[in-house]
Backbone of each chain as nested JSON, in Angstrom:
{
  "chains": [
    {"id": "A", "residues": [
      {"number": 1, "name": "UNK", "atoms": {"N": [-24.926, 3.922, -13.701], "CA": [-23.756, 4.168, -12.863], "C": [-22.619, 3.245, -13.294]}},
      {"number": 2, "name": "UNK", "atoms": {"N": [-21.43, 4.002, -13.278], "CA": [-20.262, 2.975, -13.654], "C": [-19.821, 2.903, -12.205]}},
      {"number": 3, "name": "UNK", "atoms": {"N": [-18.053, 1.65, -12.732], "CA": [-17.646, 1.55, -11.506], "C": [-16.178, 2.117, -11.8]}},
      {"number": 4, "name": "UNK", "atoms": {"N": [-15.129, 2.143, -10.625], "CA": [-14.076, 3.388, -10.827], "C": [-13.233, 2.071, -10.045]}},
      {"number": 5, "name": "UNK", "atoms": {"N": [-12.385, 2.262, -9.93], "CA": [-11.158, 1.902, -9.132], "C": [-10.054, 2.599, -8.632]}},
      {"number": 6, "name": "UNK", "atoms": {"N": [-10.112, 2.461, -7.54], "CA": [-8.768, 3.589, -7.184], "C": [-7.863, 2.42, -5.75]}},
      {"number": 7, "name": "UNK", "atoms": {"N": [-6.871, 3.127, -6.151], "CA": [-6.161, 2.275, -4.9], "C": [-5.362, 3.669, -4.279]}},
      {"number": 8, "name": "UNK", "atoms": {"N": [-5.466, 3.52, -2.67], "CA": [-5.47, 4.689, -1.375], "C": [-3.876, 4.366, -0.954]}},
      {"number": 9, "name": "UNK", "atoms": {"N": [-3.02, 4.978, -1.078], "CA": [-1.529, 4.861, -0.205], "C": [-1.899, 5.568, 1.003]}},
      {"number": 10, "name": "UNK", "atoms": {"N": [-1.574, 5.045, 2.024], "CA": [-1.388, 5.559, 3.662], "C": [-0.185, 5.24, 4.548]}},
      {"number": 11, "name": "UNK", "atoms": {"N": [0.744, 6.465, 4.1], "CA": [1.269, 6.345, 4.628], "C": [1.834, 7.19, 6.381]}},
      {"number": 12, "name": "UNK", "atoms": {"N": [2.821, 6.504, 7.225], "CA": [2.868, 7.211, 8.146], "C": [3.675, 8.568, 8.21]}},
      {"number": 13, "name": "UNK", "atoms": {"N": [3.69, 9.796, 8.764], "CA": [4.23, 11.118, 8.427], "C": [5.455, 10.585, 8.625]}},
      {"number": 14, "name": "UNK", "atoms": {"N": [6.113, 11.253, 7.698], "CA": [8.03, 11.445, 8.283], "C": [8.117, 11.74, 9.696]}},
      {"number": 15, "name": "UNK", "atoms": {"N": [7.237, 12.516, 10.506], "CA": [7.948, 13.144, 12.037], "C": [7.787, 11.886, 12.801]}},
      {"number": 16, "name": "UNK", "atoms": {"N": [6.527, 11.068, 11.915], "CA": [6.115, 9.872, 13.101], "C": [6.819, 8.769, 12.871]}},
      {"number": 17, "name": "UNK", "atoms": {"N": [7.102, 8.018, 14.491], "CA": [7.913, 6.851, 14.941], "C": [6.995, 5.576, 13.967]}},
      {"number": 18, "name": "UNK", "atoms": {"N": [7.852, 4.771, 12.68], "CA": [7.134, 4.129, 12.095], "C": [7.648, 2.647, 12.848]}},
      {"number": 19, "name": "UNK", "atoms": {"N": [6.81, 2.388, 13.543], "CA": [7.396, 0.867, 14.053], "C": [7.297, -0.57, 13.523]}},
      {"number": 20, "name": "UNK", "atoms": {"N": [6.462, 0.017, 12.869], "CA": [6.407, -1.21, 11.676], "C": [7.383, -1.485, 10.743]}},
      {"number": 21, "name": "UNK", "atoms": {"N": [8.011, -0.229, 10.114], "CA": [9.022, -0.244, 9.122], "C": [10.095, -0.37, 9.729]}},
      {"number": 22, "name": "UNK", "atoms": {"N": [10.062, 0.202, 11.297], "CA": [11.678, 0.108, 11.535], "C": [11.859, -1.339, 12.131]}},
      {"number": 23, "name": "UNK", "atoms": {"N": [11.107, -1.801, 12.339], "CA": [11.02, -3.489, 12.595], "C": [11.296, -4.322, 11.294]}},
      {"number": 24, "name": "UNK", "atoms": {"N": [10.571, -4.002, 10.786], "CA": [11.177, -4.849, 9.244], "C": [12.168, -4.063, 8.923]}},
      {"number": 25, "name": "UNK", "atoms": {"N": [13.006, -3.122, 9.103], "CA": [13.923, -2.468, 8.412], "C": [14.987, -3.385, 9.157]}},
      {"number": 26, "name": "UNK", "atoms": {"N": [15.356, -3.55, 10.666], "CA": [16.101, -4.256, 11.568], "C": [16.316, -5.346, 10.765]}},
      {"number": 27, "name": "UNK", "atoms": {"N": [15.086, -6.22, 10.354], "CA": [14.807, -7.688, 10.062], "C": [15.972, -7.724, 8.885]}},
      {"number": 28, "name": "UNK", "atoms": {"N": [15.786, -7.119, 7.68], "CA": [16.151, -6.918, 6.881], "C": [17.695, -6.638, 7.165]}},
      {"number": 29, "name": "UNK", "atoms": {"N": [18.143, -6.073, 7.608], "CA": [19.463, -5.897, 7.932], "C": [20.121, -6.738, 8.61]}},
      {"number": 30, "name": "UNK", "atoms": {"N": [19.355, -7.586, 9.583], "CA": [20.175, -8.689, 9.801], "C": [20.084, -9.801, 9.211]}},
      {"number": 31, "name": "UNK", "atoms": {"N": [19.054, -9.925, 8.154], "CA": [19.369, -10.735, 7.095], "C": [20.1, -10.648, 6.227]}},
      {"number": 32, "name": "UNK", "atoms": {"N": [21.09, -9.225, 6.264], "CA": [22.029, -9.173, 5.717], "C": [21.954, -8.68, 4.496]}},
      {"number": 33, "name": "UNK", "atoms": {"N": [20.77, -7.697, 3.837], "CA": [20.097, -7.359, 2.94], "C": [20.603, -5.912, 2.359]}},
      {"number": 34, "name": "UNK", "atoms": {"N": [21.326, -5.53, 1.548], "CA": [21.474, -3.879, 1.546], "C": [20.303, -3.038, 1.445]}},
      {"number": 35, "name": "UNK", "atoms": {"N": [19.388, -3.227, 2.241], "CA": [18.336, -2.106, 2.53], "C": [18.89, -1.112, 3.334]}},
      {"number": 36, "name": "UNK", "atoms": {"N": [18.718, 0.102, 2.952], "CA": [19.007, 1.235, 3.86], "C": [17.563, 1.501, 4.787]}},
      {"number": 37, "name": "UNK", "atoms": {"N": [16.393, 1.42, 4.256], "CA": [15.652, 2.359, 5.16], "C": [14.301, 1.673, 4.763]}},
      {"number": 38, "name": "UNK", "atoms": {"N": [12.929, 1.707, 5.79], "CA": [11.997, 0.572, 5.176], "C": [10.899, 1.501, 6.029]}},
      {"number": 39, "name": "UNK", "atoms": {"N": [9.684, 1.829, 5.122], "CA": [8.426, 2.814, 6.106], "C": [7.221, 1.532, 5.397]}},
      {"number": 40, "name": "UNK", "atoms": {"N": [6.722, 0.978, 6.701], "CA": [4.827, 0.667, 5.926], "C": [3.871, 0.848, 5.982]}},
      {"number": 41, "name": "UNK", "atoms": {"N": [2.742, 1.226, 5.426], "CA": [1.602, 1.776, 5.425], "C": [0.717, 0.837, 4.74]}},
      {"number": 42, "name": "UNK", "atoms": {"N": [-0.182, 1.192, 4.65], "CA": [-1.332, 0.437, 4.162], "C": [-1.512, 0.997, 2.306]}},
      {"number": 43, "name": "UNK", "atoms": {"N": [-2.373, 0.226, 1.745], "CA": [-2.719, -0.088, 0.36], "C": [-3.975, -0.391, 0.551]}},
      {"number": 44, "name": "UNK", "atoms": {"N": [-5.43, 0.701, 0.285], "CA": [-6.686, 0.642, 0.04], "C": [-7.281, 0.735, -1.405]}},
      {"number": 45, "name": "UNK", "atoms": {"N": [-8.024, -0.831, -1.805], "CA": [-8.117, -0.713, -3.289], "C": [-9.558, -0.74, -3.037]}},
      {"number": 46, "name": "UNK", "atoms": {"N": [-10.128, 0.853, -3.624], "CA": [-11.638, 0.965, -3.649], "C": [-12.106, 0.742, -4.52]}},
      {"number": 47, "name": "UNK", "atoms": {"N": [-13.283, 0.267, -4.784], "CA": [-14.417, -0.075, -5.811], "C": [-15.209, 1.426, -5.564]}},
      {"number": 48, "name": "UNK", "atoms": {"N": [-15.273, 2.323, -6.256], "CA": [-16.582, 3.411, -6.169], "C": [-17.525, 3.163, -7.528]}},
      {"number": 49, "name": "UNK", "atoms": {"N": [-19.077, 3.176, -7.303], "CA": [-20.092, 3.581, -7.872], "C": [-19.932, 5.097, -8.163]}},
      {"number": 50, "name": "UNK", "atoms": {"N": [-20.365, 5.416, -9.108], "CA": [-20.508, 6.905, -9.48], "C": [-20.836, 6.82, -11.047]}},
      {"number": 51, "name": "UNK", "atoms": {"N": [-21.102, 8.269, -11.364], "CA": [-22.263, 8.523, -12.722], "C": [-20.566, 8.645, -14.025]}},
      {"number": 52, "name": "UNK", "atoms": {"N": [-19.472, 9.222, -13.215], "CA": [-18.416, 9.637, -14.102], "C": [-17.216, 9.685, -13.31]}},
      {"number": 53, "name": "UNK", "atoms": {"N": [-15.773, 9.39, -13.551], "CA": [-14.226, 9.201, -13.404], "C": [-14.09, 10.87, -12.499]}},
      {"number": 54, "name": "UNK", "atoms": {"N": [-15.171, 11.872, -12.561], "CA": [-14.962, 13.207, -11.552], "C": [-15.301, 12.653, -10.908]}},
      {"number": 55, "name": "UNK", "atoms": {"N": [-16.448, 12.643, -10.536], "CA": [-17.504, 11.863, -9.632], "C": [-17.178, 11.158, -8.094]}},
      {"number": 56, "name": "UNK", "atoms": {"N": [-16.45, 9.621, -9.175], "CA": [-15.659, 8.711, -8.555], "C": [-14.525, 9.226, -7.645]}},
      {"number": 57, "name": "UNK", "atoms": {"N": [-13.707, 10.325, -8.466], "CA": [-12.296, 10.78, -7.517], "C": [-12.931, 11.78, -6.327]}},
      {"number": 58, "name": "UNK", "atoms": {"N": [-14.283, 12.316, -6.435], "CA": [-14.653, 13.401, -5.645], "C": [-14.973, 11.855, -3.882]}},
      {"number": 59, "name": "UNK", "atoms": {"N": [-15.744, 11.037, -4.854], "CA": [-16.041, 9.851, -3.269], "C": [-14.797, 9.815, -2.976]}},
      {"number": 60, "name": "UNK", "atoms": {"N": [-13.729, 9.258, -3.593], "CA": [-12.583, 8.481, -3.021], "C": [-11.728, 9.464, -2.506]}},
      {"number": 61, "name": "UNK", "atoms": {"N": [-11.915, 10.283, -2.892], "CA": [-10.973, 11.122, -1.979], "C": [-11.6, 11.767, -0.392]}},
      {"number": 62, "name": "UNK", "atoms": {"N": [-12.958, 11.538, -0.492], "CA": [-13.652, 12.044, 0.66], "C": [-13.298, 10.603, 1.633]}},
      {"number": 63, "name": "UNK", "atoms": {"N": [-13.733, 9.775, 0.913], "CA": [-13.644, 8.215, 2.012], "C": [-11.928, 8.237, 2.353]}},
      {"number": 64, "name": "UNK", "atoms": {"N": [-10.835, 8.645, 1.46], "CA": [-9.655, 8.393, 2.287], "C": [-9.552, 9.118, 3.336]}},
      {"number": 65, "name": "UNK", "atoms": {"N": [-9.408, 10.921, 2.843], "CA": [-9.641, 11.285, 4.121], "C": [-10.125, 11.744, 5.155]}},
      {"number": 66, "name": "UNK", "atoms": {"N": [-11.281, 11.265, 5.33], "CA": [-12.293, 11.374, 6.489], "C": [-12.092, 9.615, 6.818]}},
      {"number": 67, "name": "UNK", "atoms": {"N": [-11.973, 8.824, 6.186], "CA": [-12.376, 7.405, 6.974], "C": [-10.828, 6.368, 6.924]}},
      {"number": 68, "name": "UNK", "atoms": {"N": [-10.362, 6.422, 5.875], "CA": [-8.974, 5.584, 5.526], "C": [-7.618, 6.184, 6.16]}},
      {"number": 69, "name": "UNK", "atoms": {"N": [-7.466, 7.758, 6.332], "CA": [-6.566, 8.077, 6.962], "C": [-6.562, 8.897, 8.04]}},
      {"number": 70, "name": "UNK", "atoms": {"N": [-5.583, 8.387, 9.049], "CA": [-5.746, 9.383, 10.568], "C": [-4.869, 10.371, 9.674]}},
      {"number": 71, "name": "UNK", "atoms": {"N": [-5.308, 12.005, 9.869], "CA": [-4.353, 12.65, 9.085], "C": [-3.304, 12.842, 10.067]}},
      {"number": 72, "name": "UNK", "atoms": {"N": [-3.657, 12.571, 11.301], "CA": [-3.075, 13.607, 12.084], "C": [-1.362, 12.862, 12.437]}},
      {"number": 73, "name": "UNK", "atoms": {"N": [-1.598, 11.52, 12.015], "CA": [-0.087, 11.038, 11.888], "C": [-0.048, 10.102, 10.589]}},
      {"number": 74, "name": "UNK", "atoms": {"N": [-0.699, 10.419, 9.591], "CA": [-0.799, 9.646, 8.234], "C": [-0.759, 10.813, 7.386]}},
      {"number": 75, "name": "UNK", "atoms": {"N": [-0.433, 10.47, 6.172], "CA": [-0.757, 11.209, 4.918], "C": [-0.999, 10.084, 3.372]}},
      {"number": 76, "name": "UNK", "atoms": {"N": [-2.328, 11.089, 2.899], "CA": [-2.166, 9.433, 1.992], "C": [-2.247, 9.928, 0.586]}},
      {"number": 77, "name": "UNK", "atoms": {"N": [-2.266, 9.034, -0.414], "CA": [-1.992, 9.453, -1.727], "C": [-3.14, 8.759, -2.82]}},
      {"number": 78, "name": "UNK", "atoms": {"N": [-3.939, 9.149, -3.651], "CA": [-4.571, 8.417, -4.124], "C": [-3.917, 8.142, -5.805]}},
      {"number": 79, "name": "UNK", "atoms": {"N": [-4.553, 7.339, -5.741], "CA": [-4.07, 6.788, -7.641], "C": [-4.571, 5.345, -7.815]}},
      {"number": 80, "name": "UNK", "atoms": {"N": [-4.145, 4.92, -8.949], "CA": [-4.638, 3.773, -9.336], "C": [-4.856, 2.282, -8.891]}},
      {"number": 81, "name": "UNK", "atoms": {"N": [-5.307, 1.686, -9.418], "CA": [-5.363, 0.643, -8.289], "C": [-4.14, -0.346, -8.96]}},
      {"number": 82, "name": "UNK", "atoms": {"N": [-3.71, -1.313, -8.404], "CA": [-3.226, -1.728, -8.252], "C": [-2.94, -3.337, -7.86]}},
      {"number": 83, "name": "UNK", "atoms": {"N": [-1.917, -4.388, -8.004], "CA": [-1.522, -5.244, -7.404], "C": [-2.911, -6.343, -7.224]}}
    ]},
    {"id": "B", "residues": [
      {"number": 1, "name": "UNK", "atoms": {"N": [28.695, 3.484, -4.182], "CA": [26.9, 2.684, -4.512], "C": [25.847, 4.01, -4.267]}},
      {"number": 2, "name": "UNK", "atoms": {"N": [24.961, 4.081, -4.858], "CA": [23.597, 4.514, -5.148], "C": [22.411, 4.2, -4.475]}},
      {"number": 3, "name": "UNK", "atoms": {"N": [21.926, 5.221, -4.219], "CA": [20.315, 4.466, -3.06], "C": [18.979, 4.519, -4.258]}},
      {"number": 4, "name": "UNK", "atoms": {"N": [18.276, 3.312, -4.195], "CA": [17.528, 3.656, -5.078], "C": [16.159, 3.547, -4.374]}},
      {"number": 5, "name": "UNK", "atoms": {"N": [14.849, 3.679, -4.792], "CA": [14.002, 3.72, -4.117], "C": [12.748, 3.005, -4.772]}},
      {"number": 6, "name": "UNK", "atoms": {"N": [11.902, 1.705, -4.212], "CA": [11.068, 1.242, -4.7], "C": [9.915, 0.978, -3.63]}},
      {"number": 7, "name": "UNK", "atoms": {"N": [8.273, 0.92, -4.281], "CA": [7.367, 0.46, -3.35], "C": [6.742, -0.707, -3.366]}},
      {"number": 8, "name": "UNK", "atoms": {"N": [6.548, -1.43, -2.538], "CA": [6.415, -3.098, -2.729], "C": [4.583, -2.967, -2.45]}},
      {"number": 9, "name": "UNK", "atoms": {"N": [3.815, -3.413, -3.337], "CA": [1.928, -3.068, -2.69], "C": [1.871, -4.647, -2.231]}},
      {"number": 10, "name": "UNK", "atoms": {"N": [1.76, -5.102, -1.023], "CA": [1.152, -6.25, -0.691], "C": [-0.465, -6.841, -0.759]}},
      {"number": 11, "name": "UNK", "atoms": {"N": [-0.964, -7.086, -1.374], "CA": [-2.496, -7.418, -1.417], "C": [-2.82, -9.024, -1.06]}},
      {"number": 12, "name": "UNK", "atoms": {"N": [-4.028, -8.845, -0.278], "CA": [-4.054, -10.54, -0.005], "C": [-4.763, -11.258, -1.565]}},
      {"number": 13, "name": "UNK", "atoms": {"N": [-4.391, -12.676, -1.965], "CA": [-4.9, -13.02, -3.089], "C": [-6.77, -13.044, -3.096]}},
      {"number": 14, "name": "UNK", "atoms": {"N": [-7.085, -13.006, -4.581], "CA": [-8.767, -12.795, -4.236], "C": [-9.167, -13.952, -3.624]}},
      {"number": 15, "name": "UNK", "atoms": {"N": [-8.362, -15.125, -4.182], "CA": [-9.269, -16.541, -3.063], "C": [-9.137, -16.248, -1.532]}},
      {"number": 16, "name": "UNK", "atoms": {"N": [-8.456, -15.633, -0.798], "CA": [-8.286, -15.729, 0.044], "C": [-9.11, -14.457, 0.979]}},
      {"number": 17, "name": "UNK", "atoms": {"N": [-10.129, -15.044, 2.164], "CA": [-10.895, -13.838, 2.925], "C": [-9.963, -12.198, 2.892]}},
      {"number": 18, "name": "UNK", "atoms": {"N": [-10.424, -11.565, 3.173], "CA": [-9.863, -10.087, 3.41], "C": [-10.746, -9.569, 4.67]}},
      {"number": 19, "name": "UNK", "atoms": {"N": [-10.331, -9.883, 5.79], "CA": [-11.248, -9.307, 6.528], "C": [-11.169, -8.157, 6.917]}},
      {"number": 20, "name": "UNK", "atoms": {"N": [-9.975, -7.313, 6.872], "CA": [-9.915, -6.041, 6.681], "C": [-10.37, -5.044, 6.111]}},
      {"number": 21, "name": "UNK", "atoms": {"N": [-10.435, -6.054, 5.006], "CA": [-11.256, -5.272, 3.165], "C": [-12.692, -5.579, 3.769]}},
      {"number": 22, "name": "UNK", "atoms": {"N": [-13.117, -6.776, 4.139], "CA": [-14.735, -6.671, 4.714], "C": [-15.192, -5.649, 5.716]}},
      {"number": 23, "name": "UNK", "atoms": {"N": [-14.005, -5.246, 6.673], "CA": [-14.428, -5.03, 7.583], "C": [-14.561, -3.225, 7.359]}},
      {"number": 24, "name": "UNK", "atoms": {"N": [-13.574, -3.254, 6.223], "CA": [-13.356, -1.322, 6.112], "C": [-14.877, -1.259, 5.107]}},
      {"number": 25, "name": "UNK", "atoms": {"N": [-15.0, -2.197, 3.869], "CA": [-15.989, -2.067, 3.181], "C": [-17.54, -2.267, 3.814]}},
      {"number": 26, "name": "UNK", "atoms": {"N": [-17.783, -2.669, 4.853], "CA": [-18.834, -2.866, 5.398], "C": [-19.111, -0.645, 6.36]}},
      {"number": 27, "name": "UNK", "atoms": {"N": [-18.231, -0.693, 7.367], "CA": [-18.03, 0.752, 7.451], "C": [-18.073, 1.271, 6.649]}},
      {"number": 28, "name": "UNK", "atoms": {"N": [-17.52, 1.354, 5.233], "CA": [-18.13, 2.279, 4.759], "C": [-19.484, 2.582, 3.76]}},
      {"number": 29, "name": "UNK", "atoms": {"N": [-20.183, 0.878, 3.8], "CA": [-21.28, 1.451, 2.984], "C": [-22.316, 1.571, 4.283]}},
      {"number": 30, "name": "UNK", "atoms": {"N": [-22.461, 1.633, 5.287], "CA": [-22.751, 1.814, 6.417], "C": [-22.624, 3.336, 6.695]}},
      {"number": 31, "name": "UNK", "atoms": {"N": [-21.798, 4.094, 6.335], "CA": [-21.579, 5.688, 6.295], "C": [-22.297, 6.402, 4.783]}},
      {"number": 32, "name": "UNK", "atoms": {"N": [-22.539, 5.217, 4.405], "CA": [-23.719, 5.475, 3.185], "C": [-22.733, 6.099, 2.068]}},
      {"number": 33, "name": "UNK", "atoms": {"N": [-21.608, 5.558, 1.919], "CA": [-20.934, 5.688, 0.683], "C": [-21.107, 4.895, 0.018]}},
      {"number": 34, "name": "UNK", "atoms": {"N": [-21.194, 5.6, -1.569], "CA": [-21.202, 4.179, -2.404], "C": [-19.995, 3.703, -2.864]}},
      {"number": 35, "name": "UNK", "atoms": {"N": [-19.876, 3.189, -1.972], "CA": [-18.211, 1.963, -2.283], "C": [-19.004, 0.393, -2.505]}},
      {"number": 36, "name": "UNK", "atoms": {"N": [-18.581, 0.176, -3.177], "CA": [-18.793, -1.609, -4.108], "C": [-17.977, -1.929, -3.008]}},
      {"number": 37, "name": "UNK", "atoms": {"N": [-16.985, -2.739, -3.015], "CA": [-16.145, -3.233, -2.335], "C": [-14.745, -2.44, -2.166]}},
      {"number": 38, "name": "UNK", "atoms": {"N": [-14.07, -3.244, -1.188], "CA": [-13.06, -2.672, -0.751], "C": [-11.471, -4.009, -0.371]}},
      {"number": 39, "name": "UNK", "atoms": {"N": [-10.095, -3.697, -0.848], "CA": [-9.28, -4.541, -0.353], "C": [-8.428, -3.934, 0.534]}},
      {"number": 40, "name": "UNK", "atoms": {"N": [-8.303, -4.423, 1.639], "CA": [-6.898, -3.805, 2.523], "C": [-5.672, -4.766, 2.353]}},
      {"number": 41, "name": "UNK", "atoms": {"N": [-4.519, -4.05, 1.895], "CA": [-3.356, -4.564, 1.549], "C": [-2.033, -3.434, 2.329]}},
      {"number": 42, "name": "UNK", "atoms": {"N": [-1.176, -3.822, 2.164], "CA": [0.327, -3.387, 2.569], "C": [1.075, -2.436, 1.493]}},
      {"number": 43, "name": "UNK", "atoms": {"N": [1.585, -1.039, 1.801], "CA": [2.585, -1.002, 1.319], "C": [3.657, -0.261, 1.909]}},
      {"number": 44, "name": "UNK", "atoms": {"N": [4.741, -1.264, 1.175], "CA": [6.318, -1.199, 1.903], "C": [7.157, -0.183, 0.848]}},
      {"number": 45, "name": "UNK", "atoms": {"N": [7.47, 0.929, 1.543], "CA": [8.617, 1.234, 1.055], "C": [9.797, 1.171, 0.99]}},
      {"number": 46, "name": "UNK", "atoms": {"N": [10.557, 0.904, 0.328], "CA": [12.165, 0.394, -0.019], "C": [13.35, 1.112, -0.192]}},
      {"number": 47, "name": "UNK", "atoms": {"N": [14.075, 1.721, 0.653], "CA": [15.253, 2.062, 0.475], "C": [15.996, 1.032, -0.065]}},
      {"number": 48, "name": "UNK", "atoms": {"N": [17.304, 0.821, -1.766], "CA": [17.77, -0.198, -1.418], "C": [19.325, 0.803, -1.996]}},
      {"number": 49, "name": "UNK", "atoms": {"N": [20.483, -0.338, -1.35], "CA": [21.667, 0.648, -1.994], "C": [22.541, -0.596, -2.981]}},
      {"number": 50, "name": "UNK", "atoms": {"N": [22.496, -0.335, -3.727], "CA": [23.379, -0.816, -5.143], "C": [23.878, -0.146, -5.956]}},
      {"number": 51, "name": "UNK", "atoms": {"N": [24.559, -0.872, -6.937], "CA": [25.801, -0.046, -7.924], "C": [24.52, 0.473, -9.013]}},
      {"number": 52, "name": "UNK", "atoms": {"N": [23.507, 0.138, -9.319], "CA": [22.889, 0.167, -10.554], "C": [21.377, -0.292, -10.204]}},
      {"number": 53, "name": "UNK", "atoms": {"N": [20.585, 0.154, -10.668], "CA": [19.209, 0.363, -11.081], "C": [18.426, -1.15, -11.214]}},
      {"number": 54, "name": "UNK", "atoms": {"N": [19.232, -1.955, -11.626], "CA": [18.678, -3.398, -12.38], "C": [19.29, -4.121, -11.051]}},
      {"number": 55, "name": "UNK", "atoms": {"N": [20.309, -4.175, -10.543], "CA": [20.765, -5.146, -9.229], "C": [19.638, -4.436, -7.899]}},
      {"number": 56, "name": "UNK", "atoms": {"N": [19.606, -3.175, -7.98], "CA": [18.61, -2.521, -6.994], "C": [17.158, -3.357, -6.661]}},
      {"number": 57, "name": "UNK", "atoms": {"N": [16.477, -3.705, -8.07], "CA": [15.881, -3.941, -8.808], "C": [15.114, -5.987, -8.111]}},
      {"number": 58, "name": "UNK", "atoms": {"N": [16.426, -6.376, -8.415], "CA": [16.917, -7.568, -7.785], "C": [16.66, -7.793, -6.522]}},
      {"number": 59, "name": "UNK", "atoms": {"N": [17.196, -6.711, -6.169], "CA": [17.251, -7.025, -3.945], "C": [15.968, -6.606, -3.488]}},
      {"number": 60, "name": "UNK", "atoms": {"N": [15.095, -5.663, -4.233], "CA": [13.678, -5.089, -3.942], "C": [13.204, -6.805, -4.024]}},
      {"number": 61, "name": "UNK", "atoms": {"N": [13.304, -7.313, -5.151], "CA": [12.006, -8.15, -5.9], "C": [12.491, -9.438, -4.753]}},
      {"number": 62, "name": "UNK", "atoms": {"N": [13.705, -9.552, -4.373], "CA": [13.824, -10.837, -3.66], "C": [13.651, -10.709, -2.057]}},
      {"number": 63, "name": "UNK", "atoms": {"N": [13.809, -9.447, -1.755], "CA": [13.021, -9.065, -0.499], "C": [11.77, -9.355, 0.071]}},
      {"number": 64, "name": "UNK", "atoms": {"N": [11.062, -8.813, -1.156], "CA": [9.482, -8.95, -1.502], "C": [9.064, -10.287, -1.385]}},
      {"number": 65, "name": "UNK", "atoms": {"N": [10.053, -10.874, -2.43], "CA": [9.297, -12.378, -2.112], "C": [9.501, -13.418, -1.146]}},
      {"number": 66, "name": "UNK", "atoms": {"N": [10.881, -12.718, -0.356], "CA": [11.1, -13.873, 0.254], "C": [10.429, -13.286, 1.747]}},
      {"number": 67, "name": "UNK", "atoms": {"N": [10.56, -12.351, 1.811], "CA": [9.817, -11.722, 3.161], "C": [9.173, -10.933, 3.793]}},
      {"number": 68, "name": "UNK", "atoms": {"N": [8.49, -9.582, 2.698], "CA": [7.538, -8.973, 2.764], "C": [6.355, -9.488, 2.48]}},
      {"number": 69, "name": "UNK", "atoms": {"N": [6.162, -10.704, 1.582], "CA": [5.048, -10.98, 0.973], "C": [5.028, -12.706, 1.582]}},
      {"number": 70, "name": "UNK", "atoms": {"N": [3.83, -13.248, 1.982], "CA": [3.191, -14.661, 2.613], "C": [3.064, -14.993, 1.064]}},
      {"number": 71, "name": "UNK", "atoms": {"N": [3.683, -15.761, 0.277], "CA": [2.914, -15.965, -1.548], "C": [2.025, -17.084, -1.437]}},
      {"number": 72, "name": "UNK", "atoms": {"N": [1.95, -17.864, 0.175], "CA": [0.334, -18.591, -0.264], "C": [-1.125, -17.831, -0.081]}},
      {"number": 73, "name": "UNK", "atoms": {"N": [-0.566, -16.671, 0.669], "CA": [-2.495, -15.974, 1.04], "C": [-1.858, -14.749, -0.02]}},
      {"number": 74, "name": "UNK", "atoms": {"N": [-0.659, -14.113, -0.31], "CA": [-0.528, -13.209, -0.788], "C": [0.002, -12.372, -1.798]}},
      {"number": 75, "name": "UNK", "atoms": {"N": [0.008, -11.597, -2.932], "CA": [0.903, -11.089, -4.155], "C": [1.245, -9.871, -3.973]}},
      {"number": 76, "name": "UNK", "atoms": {"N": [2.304, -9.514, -4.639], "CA": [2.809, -8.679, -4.531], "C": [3.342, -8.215, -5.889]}},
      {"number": 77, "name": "UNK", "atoms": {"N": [3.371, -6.308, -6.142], "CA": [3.719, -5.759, -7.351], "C": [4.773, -4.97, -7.005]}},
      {"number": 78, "name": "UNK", "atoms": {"N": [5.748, -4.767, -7.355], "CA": [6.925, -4.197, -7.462], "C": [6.595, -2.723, -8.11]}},
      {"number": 79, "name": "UNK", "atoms": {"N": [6.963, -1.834, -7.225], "CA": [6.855, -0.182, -8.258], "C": [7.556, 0.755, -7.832]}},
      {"number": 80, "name": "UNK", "atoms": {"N": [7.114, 2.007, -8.182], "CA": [7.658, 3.228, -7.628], "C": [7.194, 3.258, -6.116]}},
      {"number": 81, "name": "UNK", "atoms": {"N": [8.256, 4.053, -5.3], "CA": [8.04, 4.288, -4.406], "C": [6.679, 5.383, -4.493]}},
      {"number": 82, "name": "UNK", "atoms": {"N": [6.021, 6.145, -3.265], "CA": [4.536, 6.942, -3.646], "C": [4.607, 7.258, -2.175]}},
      {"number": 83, "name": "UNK", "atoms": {"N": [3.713, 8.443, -2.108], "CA": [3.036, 8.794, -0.626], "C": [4.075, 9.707, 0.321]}}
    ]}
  ]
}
């Protein structure tokens, strides 16, 4: 078995109230910062076991979304890992 | 001026606990996935508005460091926006 790496973007939907971002977006602006606009979500960097790089993307995409993302006000993105 | 768009991945450093990353990676080899390990990290997306690509560039990276990112528990990679 090899090992895979993937890193999970989760982010919150456009319709949904992001209060996290619009809190740091505020912050940011009164620090006087030319940020226009600020959304945050989470960054999941998985380790998967698996036999092959199909394999691996077939787990990681099952573990984001069934376990890493609420879909129902998240949407998430998979790709490389990262950072 | 121009809006440009970047994504900031916050990750906590490896010396430093992740109890998030323990706590998601424990759930999930507990759901009997084979996940090795797991990190939970941040990511920020960046609206920024400047004349040019490289000053844009600038206000992302000094954002990041001066206040999206803790740089004693934490690092941070500068990229495309995603998700």
């Amino acid at each position: 078995m090899a090992e895979f790496t993937f890193g999970v973007t989760v982010m919150p939907r456009k319709e949904v109230l992001d209060t996290q971002g619009r809190a740091v977006e505020e912050a940011l602006k009164r620090e006087g910062e030319p940020v226009l606009s600020c959304r945050v979500g989470r960054f999941v960097e998985l380790k998967v076991s698996a036999s092959d790089r199909k394999q691996a993307e077939v787990t990681a995409k099952k573990v984001a979304e069934s376990l890493l993302c609420n879909s129902l006000i998240e949407t998430f993105t998979l790709g490389e890992a990262n950072g």
